[in-house]
N, C-alpha and C positions, 0 to 999 in steps of 0.2 A: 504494500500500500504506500502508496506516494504522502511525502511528509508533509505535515498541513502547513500553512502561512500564516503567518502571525495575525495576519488580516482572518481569516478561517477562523482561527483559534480567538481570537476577540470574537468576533459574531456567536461561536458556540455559546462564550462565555455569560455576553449580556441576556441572549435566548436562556440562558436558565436563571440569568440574575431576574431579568422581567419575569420570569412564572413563580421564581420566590416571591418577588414585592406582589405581583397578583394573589397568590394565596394568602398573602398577610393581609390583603385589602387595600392597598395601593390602586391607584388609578393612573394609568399609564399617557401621561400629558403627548412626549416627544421622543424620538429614539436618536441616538448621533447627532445632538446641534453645535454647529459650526458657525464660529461667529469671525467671519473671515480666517485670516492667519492667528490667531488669537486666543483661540483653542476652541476645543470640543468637548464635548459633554456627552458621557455615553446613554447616560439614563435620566429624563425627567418627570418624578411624578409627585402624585399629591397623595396624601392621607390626611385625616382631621383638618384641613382646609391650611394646612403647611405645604408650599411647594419644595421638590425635593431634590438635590441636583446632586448624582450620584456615579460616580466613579467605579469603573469595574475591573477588578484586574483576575485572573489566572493565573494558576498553576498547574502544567501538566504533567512534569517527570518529581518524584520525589526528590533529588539532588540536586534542583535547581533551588534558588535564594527566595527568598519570603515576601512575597508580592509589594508587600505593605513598605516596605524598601524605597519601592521604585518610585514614591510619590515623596517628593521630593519640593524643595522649594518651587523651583522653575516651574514643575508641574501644579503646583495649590496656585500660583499667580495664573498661569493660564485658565485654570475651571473658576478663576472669581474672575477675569476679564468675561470671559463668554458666558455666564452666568450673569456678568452687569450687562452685556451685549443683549442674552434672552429677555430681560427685565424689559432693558430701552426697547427693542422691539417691538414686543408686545404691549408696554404700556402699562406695565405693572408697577404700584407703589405700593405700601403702605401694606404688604404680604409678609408673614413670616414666612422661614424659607430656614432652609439646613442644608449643609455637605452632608453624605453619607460617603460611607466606600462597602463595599462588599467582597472580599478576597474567596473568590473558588478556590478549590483543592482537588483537582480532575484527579492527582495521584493515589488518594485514599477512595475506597469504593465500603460505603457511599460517597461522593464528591463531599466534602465538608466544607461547610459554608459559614462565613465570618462576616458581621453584619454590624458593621460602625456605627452609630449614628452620629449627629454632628463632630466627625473627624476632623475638621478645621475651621 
């Protein structure tokens, strides 16, 4: 079997981050927003009337380093510029609002699942 792409392996990843936040009752706003160069946003949703702007990272081999790592300055400045980008867009004030992040673990079976909330 041909080795997936990291591109692959994000899509698998937020496809089960979205079906966790649906089971817990999340309402699934936006998927992948792009606020030019600026950054991205993998997940945006709401619950109790809080918008949710959520970060999703993977793990697929046990010996690789701990998701949670990889988010890093440069990356928290990027998901608050395109997170103020979705706001101006839309025309949103006056909304509570949270980071999440969500760390898969494809390597443990079941997948184990790590569910931040307001992480920064």
């Amino acid at each position: 079997m041909a080795e997936q792409s990291n591109r692959d392996k994000g899509t698998i990843g937020e496809d089960f981050a979205v079906d966790y936040l649906e089971k817990l009752g999340y309402f699934i706003v936006k998927r992948n927003f792009t606020f030019g160069k600026l950054g991205e946003i993998d997940i945006i949703a709401e619950i109790n009337k809080v918008l949710v702007f959520v970060e999703v990272r993977s793990k697929f081999y046990y010996d690789t380093p701990d998701p949670i790592n990889s988010i890093g300055f440069g990356k928290r400045t990027k998901l608050r510029k395109a997170a103020e980008g979705y706001l101006f867009i839309n025309k949103i004030q006056d909304k509570e609002m949270r980071f999440d992040v969500i760390i898969l673990d494809f390597s443990q079976k079941p997948t184990q699942v790590t569910h931040i909330e307001n992480a920064m």
